[in-house]
C-alpha atoms as one frame of an Amber mdcrd trajectory, in Angstrom:
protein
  49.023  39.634  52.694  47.532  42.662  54.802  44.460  44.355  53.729  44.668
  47.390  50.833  44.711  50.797  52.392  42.142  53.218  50.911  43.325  56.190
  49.333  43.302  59.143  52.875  40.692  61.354  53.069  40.776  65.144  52.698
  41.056  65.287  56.481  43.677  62.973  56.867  45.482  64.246  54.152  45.125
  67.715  56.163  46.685  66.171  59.305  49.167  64.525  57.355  50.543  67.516
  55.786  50.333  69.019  59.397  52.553  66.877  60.868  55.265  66.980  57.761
  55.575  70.609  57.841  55.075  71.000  61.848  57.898  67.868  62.182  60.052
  69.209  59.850  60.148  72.451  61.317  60.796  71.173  64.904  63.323  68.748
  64.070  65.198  71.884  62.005  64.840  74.165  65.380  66.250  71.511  67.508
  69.283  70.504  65.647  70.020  74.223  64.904  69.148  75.869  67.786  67.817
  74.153  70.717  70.006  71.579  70.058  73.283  71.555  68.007  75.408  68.663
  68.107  78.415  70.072  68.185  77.668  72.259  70.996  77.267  68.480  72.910
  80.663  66.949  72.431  81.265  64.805  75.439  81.418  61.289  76.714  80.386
  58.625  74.297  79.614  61.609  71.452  83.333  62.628  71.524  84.174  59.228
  70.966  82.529  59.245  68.045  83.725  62.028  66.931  87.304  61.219  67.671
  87.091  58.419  65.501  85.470  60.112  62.811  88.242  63.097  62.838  90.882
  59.721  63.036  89.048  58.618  59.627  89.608  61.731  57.840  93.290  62.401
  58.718  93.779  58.581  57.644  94.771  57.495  61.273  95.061  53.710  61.258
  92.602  51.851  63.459  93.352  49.370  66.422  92.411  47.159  68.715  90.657
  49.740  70.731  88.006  50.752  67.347  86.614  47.095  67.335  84.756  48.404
  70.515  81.935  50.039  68.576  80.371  49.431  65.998  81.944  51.204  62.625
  78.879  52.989  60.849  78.456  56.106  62.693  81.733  57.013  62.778  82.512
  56.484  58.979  78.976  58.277  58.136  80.215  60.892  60.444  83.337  61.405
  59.111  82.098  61.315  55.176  79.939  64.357  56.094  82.910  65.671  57.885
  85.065  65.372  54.688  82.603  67.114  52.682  82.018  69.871  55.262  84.274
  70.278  58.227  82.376  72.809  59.734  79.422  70.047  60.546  76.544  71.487
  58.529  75.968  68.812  56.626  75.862  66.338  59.145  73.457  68.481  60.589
  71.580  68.421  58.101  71.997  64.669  57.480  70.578  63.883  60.826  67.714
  66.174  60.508  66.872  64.266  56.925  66.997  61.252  58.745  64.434  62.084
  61.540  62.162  63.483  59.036  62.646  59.658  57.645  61.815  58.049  60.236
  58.484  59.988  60.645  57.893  58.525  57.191  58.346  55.431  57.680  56.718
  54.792  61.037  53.372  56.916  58.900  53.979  53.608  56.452  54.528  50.839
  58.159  51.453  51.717  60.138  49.313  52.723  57.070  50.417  49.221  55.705
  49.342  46.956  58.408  46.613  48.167  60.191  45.636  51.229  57.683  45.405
  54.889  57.323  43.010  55.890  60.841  45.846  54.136  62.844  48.417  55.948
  60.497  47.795  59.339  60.861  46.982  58.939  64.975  50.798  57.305  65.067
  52.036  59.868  62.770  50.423  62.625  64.993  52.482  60.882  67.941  55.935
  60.355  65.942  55.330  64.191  64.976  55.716  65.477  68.975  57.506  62.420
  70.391  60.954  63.827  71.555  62.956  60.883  72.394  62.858  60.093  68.458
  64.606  63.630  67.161  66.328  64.102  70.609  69.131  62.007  69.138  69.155
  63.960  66.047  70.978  66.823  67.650  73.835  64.329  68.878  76.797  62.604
  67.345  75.399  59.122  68.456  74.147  56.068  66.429  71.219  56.059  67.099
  69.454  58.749  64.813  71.084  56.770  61.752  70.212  53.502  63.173  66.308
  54.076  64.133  66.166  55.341  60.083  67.841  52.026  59.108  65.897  49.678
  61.563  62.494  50.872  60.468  63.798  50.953  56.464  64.683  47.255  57.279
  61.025  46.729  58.465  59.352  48.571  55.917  61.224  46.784  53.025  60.141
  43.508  54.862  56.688  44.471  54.272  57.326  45.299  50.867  59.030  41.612
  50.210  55.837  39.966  52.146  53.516  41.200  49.675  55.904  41.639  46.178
  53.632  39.779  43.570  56.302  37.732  41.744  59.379  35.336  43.309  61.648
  37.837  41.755  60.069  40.765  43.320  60.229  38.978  46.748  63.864  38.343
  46.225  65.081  41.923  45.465  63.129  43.533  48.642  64.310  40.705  50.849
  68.026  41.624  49.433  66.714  45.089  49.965  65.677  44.163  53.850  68.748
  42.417  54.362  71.240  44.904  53.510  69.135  47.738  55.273  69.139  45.482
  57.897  72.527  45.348  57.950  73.675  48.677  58.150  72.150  49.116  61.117
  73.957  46.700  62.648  76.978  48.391  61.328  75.230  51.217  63.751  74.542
  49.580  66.760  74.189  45.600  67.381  70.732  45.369  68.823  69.613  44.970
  65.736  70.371  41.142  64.894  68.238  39.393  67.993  65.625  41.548  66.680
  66.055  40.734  62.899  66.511  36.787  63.764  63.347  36.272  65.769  61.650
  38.368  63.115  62.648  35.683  60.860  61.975  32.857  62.658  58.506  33.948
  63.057  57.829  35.230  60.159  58.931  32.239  58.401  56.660  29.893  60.512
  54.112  31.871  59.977  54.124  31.297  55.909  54.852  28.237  56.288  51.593
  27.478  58.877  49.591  29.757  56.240  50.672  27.402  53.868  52.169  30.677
  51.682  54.525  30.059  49.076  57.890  32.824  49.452  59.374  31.417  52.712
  62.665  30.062  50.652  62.869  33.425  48.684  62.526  35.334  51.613  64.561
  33.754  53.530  67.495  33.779  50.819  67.287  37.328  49.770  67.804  38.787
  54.025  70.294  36.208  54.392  71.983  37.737  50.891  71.575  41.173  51.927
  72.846  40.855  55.229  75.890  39.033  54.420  76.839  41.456  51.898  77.710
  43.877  54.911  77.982  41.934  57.873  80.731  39.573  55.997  83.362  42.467
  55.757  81.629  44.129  59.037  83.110  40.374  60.534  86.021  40.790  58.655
  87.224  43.932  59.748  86.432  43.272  63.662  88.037  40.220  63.854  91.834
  41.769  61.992  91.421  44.442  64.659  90.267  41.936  67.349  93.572  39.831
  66.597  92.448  37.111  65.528  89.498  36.943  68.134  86.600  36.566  65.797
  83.408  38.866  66.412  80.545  39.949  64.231  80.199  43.306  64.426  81.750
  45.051  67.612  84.371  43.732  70.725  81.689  45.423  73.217  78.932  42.336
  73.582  81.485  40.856  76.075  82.056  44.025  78.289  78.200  45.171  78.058
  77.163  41.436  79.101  79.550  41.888  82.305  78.385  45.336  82.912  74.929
  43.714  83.016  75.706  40.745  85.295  78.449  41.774  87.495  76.251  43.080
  90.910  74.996  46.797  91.861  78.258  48.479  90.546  79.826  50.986  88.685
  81.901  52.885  87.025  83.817  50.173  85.209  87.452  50.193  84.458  89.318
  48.096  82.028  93.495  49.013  82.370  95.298  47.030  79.505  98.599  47.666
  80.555 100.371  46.161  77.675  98.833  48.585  74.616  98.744  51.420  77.563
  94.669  52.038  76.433  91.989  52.525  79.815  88.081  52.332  78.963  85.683
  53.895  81.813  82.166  53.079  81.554  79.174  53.288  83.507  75.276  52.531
  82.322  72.830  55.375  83.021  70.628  52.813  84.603  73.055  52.286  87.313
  73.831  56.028  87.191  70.169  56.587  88.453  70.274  53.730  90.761  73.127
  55.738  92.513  75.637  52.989  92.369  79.260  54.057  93.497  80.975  50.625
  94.156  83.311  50.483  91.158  84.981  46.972  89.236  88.174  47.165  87.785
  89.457  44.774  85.188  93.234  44.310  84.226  92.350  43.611  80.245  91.082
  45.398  77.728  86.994  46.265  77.435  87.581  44.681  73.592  89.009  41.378
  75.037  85.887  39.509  74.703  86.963  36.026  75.904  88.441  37.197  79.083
  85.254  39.862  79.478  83.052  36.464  79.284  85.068  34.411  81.463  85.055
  36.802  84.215  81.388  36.770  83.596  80.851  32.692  83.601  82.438  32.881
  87.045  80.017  35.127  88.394  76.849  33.410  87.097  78.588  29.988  88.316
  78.827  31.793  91.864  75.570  33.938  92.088  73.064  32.109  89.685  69.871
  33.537  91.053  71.585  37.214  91.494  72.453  36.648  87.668  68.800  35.976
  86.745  67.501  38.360  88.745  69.949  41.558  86.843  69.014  39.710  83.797
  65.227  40.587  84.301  66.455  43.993  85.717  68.125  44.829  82.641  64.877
  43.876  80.339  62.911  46.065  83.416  65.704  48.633  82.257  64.456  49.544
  78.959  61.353  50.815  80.575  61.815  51.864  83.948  64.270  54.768  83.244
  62.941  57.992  84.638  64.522  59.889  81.834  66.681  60.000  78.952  70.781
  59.739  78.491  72.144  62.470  77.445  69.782  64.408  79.510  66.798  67.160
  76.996  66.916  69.533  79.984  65.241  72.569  78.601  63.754  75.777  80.542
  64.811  74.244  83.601  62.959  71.248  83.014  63.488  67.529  82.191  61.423
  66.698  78.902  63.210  63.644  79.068  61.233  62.418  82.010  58.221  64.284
  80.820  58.167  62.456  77.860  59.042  59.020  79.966  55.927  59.626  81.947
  54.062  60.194  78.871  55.174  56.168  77.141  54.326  54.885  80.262  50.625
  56.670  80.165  49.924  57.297  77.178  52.004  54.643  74.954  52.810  51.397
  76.907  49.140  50.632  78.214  47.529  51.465  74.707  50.236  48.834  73.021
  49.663  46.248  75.953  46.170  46.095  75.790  45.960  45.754  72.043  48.702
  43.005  71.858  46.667  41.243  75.066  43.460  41.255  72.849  45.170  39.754
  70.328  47.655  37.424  71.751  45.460  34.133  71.842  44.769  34.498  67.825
  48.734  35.546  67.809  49.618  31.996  69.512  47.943  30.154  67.407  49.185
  31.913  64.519  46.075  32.943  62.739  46.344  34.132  59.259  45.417  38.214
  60.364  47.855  37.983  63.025  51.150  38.752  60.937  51.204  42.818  61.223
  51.050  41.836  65.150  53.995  39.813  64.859  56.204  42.131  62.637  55.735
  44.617  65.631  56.439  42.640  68.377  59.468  40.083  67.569  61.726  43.292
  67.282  60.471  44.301  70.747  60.741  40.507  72.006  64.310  40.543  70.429
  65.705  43.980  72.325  64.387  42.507  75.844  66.258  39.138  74.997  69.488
  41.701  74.387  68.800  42.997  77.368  68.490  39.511  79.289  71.716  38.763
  78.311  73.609  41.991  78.148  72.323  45.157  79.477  69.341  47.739  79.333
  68.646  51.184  79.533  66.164  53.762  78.345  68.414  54.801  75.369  68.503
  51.352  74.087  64.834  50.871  73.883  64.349  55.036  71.586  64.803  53.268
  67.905  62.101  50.487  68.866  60.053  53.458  69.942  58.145  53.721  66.657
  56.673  49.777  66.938  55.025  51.118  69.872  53.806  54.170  68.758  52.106
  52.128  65.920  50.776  49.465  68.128  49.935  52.129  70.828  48.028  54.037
  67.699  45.856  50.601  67.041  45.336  50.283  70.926  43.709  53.325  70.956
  41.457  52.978  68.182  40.305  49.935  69.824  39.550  51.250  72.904  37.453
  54.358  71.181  35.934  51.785  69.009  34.540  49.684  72.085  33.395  53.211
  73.564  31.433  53.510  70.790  29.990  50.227  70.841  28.698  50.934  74.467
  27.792  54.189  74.547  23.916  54.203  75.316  21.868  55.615  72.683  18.855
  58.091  72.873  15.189  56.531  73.247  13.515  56.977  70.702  10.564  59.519
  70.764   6.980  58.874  72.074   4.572  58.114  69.413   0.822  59.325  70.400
  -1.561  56.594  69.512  -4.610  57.588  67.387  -8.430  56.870  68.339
């Protein structure tokens, strides 16, 4: 399916090393030091919290925990069982960084081999915005681990030698797959168009495995997202959702004009939900909406919003393309890495746009007639941009901001990696070479 990496050199092997023990020990000083998570314990991280602590004492849930997504705060509140005092989720999180340095390092090595490897794996190793949620109580450490395990396993199932092989790492992908949805939601546009694509392609290339793959994800995901739908939909009363009550209230968020904070007073349970998106936090927005129902009442959050699409159409569109713009634009990072008196955040926001964004771009424009046409080298391409593809079509139809757009970091590190190898490779290509020397002709 994609071509056998050699075994790494000595060099690489070097750098490799490097990075594991130079990672490591970064991601350790930040979470214990630089950054601790529980000396960060406000806004949406006490949340989480909150519901973690309700967990352990044995607190019931309502209506008002179908808002997020369940897997944080049960991971959370397992570690918090076991050790109250928060070490271990500490160290959890940290684990889980190192994780995904290892997978990005893989899923790189596997498709396009072990040069653009260890250059993405020397990025992953200093890129902050991927261990800057490590020292947080936030989904989205957890989730970038699951989402590139998901990915990873795919591989594996693509290129399993035997049906039954195929079948147990597409189970493998679907459940991974899965409990990162149980961590945030932007993983299932993602994970379908994957599919999709990935399915046309075998079936253009002719490739048996399209049934078996398709069969095993489907398997793995329902075996979590059935009692994920279950569980939302009892505490939803009766109002059936997948994972989470908040697609409704982020869509209006999204659509609803240049405003915020957000309100949503349900006078009848007694419960208010502020929110505001750091995207219109930067924009400097100060015209607030307030809604008299809950944020978790998603048909009356979507029929407020089908009113204001019906009346401003092109407005609509236009914060629809804003919101994908979102993902990018950001000048830095929510919660803020402000360290020495400076933003990293945005240091490290000027640096994808430089350094990351271009590299990716210009590989993916090289490639993107042979892509269209679906030629048979083309599927490591695809695998890294359908989940990219899939977050901007969130966005369209929801909302965008910088923090949405960290887990799908590491496909663009790993294209960015192959960009630049390119680029050094056509350098090479054209760099004049030396005349050769004189010869002196004989009489």
């Amino acid at each position: 399916m994609f071509p056998p990496a050699p075994p790494l050199s000595p060099r690489q092997r070097a750098i490799v090393w490097t990075c594991a023990l130079a990672g490591g020990l970064l991601r350790l000083i930040y979470v214990l030091v630089l950054h601790l998570p529980t000396q960060h314990v406000y806004s949406d991280m006490g949340g989480y919290v909150q519901r973690a602590l309700d967990r352990v004492a044995g607190k019931p849930e309502g209506i008002a925990d179908s808002l997020y997504p369940p897997g944080a705060s049960w991971l959370f509140a397992q570690l918090h069982a076991l050790d109250p005092n928060s070490g271990l989720t500490v160290i959890a999180q940290w684990l889980l960084s190192l994780g995904t340095m290892a997978l990005i390092f893989v899923i790189a090595r596997r498709l396009y081999g072990n040069r653009a490897a260890v250059l993405a794996l020397v990025a992953v190793t200093l890129y902050l915005p991927l261990f800057h949620y490590a020292g947080l109580f936030l989904a989205e450490n957890p989730f970038t681990f699951c989402l590139l395990a998901a990915y990873a396993l795919l591989i594996a199932a693509l290129e399993a030698p035997t049906p039954a092989g195929t079948l147990l790492l597409a189970a493998a992908t679907g459940l991974m797959a899965g409990l990162a949805a149980s961590l945030k939601a932007t993983i299932l546009l993602p994970v379908a168009l994957t599919g999709i694509v990935t399915i046309v392609w075998l079936l253009k290339q002719k490739r048996r495995g399209a049934l078996t793959l398709s069969f095993g994800v489907a398997l793995g995901l329902a075996t979590v997202l059935l009692p994920l739908s279950e569980r939302c939909t009892r505490l939803a009363e009766g109002q059936f959702c997948l994972v989470s009550t908040n697609t409704g209230m982020n869509a209006l968020m999204g659509h609803y004009g240049e405003r915020g904070p957000f309100q949503w007073v349900d006078a009848s349970r007694n419960i208010t939900f502020s929110f505001q998106s750091p995207s219109a936090t930067l924009r400097g927005y100060t015209a607030g909406a307030n809604f008299s129902f809950g944020a978790y009442d998603v048909p009356a959050n979507v029929a407020v919003l089908e009113r204001e699409i019906a009346d401003h159409p092109l407005d609509a569109l236009r914060l629809s393309l804003r919101n994908v713009a979102d993902l990018v634009v950001g000048g830095t990072l929510w919660p803020a890495a402000v360290y020495g008196g400076r933003d990293w955040g945005a240091a490290y926001q000027i640096a994808f746009w430089i350094l990351l964004l271009p590299a990716a771009g210009v590989w993916l424009l090289r490639r993107l007639p042979r892509m269209l046409r679906l030629r048979e080298d083309t599927l490591a391409d695809w695998l890294l941009l359908t989940p990219l593809l899939g977050l901007a079509l969130t966005a369209f139809i929801s909302l965008g901001e910088v923090r949405f757009r960290i887990p799908f970091d590491g496909f663009v590190i790993v294209l960015a990696a192959q960009g630049w190898l390119m680029l050094l490779r056509l350098r090479e290509r054209h760099r004049p070479t030396a005349a050769p020397p004189p010869t002196v002709q004989r009489r």
